[in-house]
Backbone as CSV, one residue per row, in Angstrom:
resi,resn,N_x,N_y,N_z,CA_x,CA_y,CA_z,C_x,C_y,C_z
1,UNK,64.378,32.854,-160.274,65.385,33.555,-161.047,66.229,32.543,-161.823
2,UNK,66.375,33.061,-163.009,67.637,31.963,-163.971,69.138,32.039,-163.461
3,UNK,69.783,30.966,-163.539,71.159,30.894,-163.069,71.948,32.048,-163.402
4,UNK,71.943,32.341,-164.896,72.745,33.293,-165.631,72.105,34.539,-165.276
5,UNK,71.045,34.836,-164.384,70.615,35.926,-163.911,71.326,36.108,-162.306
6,UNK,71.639,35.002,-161.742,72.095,34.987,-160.272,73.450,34.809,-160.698
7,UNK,73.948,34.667,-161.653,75.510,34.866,-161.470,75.542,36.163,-162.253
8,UNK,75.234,37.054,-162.993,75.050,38.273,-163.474,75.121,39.602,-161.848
9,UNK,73.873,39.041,-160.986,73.913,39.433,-160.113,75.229,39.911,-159.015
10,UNK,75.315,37.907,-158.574,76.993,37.598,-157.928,77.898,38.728,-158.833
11,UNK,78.083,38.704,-159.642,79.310,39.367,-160.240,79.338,41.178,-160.300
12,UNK,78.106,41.173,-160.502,77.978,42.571,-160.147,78.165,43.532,-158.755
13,UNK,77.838,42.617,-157.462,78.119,42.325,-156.150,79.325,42.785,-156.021
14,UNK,79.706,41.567,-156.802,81.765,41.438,-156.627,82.453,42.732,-156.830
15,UNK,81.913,42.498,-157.913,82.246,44.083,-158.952,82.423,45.452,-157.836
16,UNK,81.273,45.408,-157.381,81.095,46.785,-156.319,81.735,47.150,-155.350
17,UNK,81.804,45.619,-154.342,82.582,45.175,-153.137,83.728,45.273,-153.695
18,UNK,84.401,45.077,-154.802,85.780,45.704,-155.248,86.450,47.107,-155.072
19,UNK,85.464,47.559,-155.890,85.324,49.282,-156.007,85.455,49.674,-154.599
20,UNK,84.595,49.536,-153.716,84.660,50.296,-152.707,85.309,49.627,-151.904
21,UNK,86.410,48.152,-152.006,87.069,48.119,-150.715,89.060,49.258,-151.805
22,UNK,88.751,48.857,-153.278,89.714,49.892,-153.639,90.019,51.522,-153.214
23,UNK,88.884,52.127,-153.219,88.629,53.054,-152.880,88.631,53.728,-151.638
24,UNK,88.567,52.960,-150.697,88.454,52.748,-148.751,90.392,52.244,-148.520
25,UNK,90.740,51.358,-149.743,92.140,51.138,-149.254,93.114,52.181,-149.954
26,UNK,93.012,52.880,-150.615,93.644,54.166,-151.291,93.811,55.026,-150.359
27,UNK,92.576,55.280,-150.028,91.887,56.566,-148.704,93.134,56.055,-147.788
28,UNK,92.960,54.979,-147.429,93.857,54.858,-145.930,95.386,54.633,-146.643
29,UNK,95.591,54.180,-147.450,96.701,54.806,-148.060,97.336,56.086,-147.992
30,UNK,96.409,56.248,-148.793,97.009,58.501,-148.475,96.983,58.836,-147.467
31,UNK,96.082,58.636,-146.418,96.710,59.028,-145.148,97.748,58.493,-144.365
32,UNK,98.175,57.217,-144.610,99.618,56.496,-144.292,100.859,56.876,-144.986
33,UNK,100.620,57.333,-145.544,101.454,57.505,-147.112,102.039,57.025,-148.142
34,UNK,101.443,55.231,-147.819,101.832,54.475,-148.466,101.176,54.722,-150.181
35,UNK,101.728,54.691,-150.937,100.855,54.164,-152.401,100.706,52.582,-152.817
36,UNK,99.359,53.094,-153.459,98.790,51.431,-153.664,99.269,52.068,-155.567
37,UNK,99.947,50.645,-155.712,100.586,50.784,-157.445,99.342,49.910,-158.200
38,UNK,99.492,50.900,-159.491,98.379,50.233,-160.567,98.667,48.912,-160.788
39,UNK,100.274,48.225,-160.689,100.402,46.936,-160.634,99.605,45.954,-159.823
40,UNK,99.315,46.423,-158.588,98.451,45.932,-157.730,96.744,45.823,-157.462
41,UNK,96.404,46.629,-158.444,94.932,46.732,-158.671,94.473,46.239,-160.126
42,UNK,95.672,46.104,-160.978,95.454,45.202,-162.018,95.455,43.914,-161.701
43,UNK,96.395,43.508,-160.755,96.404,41.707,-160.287,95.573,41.524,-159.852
44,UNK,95.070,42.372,-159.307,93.482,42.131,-158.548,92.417,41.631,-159.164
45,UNK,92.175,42.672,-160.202,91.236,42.357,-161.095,91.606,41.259,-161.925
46,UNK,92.652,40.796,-162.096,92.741,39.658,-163.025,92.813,38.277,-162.132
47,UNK,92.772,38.828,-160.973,92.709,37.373,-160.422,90.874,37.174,-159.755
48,UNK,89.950,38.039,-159.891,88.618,37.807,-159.953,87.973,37.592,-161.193
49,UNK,88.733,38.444,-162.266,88.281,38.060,-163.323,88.760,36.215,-164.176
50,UNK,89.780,35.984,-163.571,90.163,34.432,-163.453,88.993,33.618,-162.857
51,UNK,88.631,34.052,-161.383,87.879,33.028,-160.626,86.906,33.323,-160.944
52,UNK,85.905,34.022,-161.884,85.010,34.362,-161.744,84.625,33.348,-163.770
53,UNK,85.847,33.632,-164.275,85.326,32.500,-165.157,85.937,31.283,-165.175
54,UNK,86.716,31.425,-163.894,86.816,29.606,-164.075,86.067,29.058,-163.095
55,UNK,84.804,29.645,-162.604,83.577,28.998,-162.215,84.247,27.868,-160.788
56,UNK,83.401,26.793,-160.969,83.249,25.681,-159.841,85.132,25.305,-159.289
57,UNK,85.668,25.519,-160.180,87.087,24.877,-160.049,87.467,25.659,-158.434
58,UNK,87.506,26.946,-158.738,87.836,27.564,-157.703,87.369,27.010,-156.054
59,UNK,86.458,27.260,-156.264,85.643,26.747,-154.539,85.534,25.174,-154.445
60,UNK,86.356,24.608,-155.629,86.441,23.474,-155.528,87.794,23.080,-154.244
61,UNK,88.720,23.908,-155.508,90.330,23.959,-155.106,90.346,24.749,-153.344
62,UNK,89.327,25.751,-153.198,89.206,26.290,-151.727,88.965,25.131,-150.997
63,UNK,87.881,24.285,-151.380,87.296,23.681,-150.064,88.642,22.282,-150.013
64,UNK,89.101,21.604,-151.113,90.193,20.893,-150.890,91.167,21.885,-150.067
65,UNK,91.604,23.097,-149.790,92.615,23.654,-149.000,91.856,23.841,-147.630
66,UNK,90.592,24.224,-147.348,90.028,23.934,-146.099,90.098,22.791,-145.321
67,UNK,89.935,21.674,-146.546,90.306,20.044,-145.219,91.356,19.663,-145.459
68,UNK,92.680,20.553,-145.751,93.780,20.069,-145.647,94.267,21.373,-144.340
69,UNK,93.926,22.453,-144.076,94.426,23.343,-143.369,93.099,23.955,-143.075
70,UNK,92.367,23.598,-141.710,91.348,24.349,-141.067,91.802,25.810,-141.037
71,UNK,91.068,26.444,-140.305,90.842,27.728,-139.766,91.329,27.486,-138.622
72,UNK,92.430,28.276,-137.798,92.796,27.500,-136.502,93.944,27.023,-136.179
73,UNK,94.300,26.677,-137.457,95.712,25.484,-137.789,96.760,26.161,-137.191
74,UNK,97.904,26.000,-136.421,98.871,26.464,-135.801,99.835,26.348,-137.265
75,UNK,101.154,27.700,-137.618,101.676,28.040,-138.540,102.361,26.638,-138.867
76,UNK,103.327,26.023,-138.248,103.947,25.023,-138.376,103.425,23.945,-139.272
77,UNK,102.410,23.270,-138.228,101.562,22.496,-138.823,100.958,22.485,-140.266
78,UNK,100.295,23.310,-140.758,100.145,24.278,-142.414,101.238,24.026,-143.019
79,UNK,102.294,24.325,-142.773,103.340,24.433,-143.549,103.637,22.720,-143.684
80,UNK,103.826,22.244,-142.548,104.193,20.809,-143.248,103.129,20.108,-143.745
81,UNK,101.780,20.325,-144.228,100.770,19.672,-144.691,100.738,19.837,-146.100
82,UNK,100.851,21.253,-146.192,100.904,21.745,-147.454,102.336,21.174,-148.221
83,UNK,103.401,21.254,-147.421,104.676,20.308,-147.920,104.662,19.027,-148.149
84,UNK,103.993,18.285,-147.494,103.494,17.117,-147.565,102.555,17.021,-149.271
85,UNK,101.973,17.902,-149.855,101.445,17.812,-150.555,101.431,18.428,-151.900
86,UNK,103.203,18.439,-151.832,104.328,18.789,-152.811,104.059,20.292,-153.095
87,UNK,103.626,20.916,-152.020,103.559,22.716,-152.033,105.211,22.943,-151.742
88,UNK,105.751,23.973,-152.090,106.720,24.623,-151.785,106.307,25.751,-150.892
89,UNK,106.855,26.365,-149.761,106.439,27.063,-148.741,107.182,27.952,-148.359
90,UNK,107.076,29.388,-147.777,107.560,29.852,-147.574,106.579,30.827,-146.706
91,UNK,108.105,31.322,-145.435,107.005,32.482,-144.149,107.360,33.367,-144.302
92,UNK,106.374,34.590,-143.894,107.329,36.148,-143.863,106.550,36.743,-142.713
93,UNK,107.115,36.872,-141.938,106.655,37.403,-140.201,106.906,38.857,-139.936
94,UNK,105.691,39.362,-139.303,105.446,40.519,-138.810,104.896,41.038,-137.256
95,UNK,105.981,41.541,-136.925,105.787,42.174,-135.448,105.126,43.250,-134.916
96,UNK,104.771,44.178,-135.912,103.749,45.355,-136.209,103.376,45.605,-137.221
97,UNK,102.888,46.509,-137.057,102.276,47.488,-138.677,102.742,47.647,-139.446
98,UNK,103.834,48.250,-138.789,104.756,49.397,-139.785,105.479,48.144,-140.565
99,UNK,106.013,47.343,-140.438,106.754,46.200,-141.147,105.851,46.090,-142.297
100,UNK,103.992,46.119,-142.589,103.875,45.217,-143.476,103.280,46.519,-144.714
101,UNK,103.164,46.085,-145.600,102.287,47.474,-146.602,100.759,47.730,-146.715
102,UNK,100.131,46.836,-146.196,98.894,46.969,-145.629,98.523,45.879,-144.200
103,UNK,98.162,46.959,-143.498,98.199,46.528,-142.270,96.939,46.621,-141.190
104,UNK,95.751,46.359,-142.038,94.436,46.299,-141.254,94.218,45.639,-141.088
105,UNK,95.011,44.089,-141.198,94.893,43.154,-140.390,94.962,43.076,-138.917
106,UNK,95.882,44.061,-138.489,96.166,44.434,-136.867,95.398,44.963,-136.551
107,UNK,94.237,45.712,-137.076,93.431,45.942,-136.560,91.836,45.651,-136.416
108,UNK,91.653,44.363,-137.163,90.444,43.548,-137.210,90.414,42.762,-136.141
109,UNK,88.651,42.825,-135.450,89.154,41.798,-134.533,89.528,40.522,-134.513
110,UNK,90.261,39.795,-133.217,90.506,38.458,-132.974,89.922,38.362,-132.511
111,UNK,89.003,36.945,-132.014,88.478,36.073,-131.302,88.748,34.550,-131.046
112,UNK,89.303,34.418,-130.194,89.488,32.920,-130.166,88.610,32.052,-128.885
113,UNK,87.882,30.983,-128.539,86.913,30.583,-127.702,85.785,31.805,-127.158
114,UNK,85.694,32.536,-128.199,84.540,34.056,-127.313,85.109,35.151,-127.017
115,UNK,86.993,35.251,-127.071,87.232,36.126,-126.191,88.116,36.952,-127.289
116,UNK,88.282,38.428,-127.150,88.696,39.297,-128.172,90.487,39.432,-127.516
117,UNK,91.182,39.094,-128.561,92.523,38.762,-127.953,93.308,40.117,-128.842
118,UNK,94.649,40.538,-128.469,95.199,41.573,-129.158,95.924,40.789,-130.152
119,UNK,96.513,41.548,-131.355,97.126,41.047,-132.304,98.346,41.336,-132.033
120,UNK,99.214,40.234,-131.666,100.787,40.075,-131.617,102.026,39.945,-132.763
121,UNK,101.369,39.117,-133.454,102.321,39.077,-134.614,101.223,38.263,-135.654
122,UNK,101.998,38.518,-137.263,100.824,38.534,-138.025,102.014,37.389,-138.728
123,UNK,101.748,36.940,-139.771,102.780,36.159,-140.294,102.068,35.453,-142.063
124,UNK,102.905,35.973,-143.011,102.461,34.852,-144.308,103.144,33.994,-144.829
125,UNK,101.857,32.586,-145.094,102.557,31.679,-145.423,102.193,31.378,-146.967
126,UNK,103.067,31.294,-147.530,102.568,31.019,-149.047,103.366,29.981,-149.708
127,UNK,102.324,29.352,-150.000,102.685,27.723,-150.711,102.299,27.814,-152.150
128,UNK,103.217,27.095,-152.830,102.919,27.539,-154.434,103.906,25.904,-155.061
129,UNK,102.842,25.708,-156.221,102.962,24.304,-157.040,102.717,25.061,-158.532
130,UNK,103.290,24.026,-159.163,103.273,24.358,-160.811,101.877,25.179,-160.926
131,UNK,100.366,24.737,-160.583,99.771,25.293,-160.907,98.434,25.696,-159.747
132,UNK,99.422,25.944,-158.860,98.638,26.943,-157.626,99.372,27.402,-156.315
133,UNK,98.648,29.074,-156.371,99.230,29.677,-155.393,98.492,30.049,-154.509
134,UNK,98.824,28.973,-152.923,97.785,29.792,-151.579,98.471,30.661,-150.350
135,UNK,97.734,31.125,-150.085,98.322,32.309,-149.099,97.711,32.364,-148.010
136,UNK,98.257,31.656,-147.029,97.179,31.772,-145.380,97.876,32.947,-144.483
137,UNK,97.079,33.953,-144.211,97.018,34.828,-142.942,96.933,34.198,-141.811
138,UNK,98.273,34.457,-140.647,98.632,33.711,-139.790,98.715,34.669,-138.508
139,UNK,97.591,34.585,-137.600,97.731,35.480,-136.557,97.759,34.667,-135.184
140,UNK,99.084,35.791,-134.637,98.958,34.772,-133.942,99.033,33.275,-133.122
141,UNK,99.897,32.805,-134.228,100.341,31.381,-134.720,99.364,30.608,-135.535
142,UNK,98.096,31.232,-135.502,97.150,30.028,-136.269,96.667,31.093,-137.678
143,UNK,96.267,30.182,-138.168,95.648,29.999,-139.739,94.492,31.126,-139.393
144,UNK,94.493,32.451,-139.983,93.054,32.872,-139.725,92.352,33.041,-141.214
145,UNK,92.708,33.284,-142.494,91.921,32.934,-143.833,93.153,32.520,-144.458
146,UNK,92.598,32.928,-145.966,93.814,31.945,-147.092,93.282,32.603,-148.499
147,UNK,93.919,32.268,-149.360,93.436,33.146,-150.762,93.842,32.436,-151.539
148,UNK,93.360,31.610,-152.590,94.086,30.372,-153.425,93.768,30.967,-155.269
149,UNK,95.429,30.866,-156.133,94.567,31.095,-157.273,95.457,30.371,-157.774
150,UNK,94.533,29.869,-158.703,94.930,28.324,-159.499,94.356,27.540,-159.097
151,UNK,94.871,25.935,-159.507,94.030,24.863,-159.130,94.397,23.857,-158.475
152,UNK,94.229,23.134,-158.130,94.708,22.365,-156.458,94.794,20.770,-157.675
């Protein structure tokens, strides 16, 4: 297959896996009663449609935030690494559900050494520089993903 045929593909993928996690998070919306705002499904799309043409940069700028902050990383620690590396930082902590506006994070599983642990507190940390903004999901006390847009 040609490249421009496997990224045609990838993107179409994306495309779908969009749609239907929009569509699945609306649903559970309306039954929470929260509303998801068109402001929020436009940023969306403009921030795939960003990474999606600024190509290599992206998973470049990811994997530099992976060996600066594993998977794992206790909250603290993150925060002063990323400070260390002229990020500006900031936490916003959550004790349940109801505190956050989407909240299926509390209910995905944990696993830590094999074993399925309950979700206690959820917590975000978001570090942001002239020209990048990352966001690690913190369960728990540790680092469980991250979402980076811009460039490292």
């Amino acid at each position: 297959m040609k490249r421009k045929s496997i990224i045609i593909a990838v993107t179409a993928i994306a495309l779908a896996g969009c749609v239907v996690f929009f569509v699945l998070d609306a649903r559970r919306a309306a039954r929470s009663g929260r509303k998801t705002s068109m402001t929020e499904l436009v940023r969306t799309v403009e921030y795939v449609i960003r990474d999606i043409a600024g190509g290599n940069r992206s998973d470049r700028t990811t994997a530099q935030i992976l060996d600066l902050v594993p998977t794992g990383t206790p909250l603290e620690e993150a925060r002063q690494t990323m400070t260390q590396h002229l990020f500006s930082c900031s936490v916003a902590s959550y004790t349940n559900p109801a505190q956050m506006s989407y909240s299926g994070i509390w209910y995905a599983p944990f696993v830590k050494n094999g074993q399925r642990l309950a979700v206690t507190n959820v917590s975000r940390l978001t570090c942001t520089t002239n020209r990048c903004v990352v966001t690690f999901w913190v369960v728990n006390g540790e680092t469980t993903s991250f979402a980076v847009k811009g460039d490292f």
